[in-house]
N, C-alpha and C positions, 0 to 999 in steps of 0.2 A: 648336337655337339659332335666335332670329328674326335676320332681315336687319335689320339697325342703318342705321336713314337718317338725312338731314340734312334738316331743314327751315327755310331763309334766310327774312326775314321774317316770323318765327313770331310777331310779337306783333302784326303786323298782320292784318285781317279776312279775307283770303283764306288766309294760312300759318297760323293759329290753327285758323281752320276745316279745312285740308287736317291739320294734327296729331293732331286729333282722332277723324279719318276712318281716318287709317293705324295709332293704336292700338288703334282698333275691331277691325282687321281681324289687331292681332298683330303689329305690328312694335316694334321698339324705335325711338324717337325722340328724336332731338336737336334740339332748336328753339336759334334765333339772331336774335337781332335788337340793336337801338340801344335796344328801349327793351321790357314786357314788354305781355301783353295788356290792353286797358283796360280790358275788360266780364266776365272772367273769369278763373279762374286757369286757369293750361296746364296738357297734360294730357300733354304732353313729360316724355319720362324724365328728361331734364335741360335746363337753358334755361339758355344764356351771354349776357352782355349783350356784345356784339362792335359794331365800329363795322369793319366788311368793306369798306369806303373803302383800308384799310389791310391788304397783301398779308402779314402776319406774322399777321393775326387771322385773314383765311381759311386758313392755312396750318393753323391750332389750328384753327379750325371743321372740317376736313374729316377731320381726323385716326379712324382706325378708323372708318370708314366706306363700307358698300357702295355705296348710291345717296345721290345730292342731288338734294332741288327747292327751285331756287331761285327764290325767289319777291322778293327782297328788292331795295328799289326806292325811289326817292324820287320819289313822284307824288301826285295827287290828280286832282277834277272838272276841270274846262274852264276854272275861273277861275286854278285855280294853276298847270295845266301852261302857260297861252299866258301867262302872266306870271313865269317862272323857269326859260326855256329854260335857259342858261349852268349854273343850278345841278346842275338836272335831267339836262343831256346832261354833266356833269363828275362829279357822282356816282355816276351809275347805270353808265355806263363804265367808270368806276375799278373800282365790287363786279364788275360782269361779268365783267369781262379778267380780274382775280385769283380770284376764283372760279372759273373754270375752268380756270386751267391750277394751284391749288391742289389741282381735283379730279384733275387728271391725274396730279400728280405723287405725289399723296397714293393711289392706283391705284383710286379710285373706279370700278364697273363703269358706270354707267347715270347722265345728267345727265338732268337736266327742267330749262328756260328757261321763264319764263312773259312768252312775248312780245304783243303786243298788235293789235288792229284799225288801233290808231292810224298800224299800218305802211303801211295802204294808201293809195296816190294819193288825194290833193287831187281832182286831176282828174276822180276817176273816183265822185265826192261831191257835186256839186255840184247836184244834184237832189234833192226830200226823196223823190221816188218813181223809186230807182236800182235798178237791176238786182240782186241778190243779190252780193254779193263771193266768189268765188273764188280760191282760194291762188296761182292764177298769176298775178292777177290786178294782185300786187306790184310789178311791173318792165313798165315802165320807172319807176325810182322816183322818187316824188314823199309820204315819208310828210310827217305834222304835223311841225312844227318841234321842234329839241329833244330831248323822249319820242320822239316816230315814228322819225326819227334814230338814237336810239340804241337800241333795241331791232332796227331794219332791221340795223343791223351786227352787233349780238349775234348775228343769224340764222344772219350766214354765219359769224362764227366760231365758232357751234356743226358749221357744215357743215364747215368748214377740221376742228376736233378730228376728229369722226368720219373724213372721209379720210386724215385724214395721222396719226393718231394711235389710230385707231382706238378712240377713246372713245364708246360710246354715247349718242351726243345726243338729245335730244326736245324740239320746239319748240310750241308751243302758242299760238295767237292768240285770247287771251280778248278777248270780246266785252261788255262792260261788264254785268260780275258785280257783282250784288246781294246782299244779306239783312239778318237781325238781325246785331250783333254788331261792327260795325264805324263810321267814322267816318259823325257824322251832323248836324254843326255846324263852323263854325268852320273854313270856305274848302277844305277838300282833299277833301270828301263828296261824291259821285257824283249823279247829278242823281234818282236814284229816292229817296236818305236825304234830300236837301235839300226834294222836293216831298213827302215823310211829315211831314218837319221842320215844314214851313210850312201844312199841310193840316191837323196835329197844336195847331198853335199859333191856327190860325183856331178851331177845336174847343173848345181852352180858353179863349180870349182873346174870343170871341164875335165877335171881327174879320175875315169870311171873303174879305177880300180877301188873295190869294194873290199874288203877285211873279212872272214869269214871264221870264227872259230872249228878246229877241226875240222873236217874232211867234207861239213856238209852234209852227208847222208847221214843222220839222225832225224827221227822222224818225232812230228808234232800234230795235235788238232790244234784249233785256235776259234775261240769265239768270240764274236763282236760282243761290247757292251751293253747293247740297246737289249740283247735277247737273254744276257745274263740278269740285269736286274730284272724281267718281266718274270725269267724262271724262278730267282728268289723271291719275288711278291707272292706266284701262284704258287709255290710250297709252304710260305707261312699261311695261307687261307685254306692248306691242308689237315689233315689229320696222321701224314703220314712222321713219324720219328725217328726215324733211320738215317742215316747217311744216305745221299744220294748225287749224282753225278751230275752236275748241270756242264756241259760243254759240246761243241760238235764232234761230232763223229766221221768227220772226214780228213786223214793223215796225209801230212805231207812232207818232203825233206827241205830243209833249210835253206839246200840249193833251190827248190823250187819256189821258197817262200821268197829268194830274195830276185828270182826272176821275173815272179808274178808284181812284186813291187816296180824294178826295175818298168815294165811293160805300162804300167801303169802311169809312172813319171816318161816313159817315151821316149828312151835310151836304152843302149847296150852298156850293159857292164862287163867288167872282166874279175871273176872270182879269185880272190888271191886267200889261200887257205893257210892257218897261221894256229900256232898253239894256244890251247886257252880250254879252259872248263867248258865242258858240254852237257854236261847231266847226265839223265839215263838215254840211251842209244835210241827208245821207242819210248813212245806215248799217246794210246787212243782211248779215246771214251766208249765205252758199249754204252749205251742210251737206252734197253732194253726198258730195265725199270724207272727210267722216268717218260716213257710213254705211256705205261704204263699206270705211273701213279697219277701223273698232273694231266694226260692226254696231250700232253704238247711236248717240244722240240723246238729246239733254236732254230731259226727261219735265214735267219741274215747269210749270204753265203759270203764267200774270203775271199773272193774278189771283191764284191761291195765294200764290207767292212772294211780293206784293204787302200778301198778309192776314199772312202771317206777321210781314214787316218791317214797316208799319205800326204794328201793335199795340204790337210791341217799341219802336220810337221813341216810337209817344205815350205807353209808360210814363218812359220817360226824359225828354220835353218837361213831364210832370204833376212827375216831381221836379225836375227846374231851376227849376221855378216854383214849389216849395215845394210841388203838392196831392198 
């Protein structure tokens, strides 16, 4: 008989794609979310429309169920998390805390959090050519406002479960995960589907002037989808319970991310840099301890990932435009 999991935000771009990954490999799956996939049908054994805000629906979400990843979140890009803090740290708190002591009660072996970069000091950002981020690198805390917030506390109360309860935790700091198949318009899209979006639209429109919030040199890693859920599979068949970093390790600036797209769609653009929220100035992953703990490392490199989700956007920018 397979081990029957739970996957929270299954209709969203990271939980659709982790569902898919887990029936490849033979488990039974249950997907959950507010609302279902946009770009595909799920491949979830079965898919509940749940609103997990509300501790009686995770009680029903967790029900007969070995492990949970929950991935299920009210977030998007840099323009909607710094404009709906309140919402963001009142939702995502609420699914957390009930979700897991749902899992506990419901005698779930093994949890997955999937917590974020955004947990790290302000402080420790403020350069677009910073040092690599490492896990302890957390405390003394200073995350983003809001999201960083409440993901920071999700951490330790996955650490509180596991000592006093001995529930299986696993934490995970994804480092702004990419691909096809997820949002790519419409305020809550990540800054690699926004600059496909706009590089895509220069492409059809003949218009290759491109939008750029601030100045462009702020610096990012970026990792494909396909090597993030493979890193949260091989942590849950871990032992390890700490926080850990899954993202790549190679930084780049905004100008070059949206060049490398550019190159890719096979146009010049012309960068027109414009007011707008940027985050923090820098952002890298040190990958130390997770070579360390899992022996592995995201493989996919950002120009691949890059060809893949392009293509798939500019097929979706040619039908919003009717071609």
């Amino acid at each position: 008989m397979s081990l029957r999991v739970l996957v929270t935000g299954a209709g969203g771009f990271i939980g659709h794609h982790l569902v898919k990954y887990l029936k490849q490999l033979g488990y039974w799956v249950r997907g959950v979310d507010i609302k279902h996939p946009e770009f595909e049908t799920t491949s979830a054994d079965e898919f509940e429309i749940l609103d997990l805000r509300r501790w009686d629906n995770c009680l029903l979400a967790t029900r007969n169920v070995q492990q949970v990843y929950h991935l299920a979140a009210d977030m998007g890009g840099i323009g909607y998390i710094t404009a709906n803090h309140a919402d963001i740290a009142r939702n995502d708190t609420l699914m957390n805390i009930h979700m897991l002591e749902a899992a506990r009660l419901s005698g779930v072996q093994r949890f997955f959090f999937s917590s974020s970069a955004c947990i790290y000091p302000q402080y420790r950002q403020q350069s677009p050519d910073l040092t690599p981020l490492r896990e302890e690198d957390a405390y003394p805390a200073d995350p983003e406002e809001g999201y960083g917030w409440e993901k920071l506390y999700m951490e330790k109360l996955c650490q509180y479960y596991y000592e006093d309860y001995g529930l299986r935790t696993y934490v995970a700091r994804f480092h702004n995960i990419f691909g096809p198949l997820g949002t790519w318009q419409g305020g809550k899209e990540k800054a690699p589907a926004a600059l496909c979006r706009k590089v895509a639209m220069a492409k059809v429109t003949g218009n290759h002037v491109v939008e750029i919030w601030g100045d462009g040199e702020q610096t990012r890693s970026f990792c494909y989808i396909d090597d993030l859920v493979e890193g949260v599979y091989r942590l849950m068949q871990s032992d390890y319970h700490q926080p850990l970093n899954i993202g790549q390790d190679r930084m780049v600036t905004i100008n070059e991310l949206a060049d490398i797209i550019a190159s890719i769609a096979g146009i010049s653009i012309i960068k027109k840099h414009i007011p707008g929220p940027q985050g923090v100035r820098g952002r890298n992953s040190d990958n130390t301890r997770l070579r360390t703990v899992l022996g592995w490392e995201p493989k996919i490199s950002l120009e691949e990932g890059l060809e893949r989700t392009y293509y798939w956007i500019e097929e979706q920018v040619r039908r919003s435009c009717g071609g």
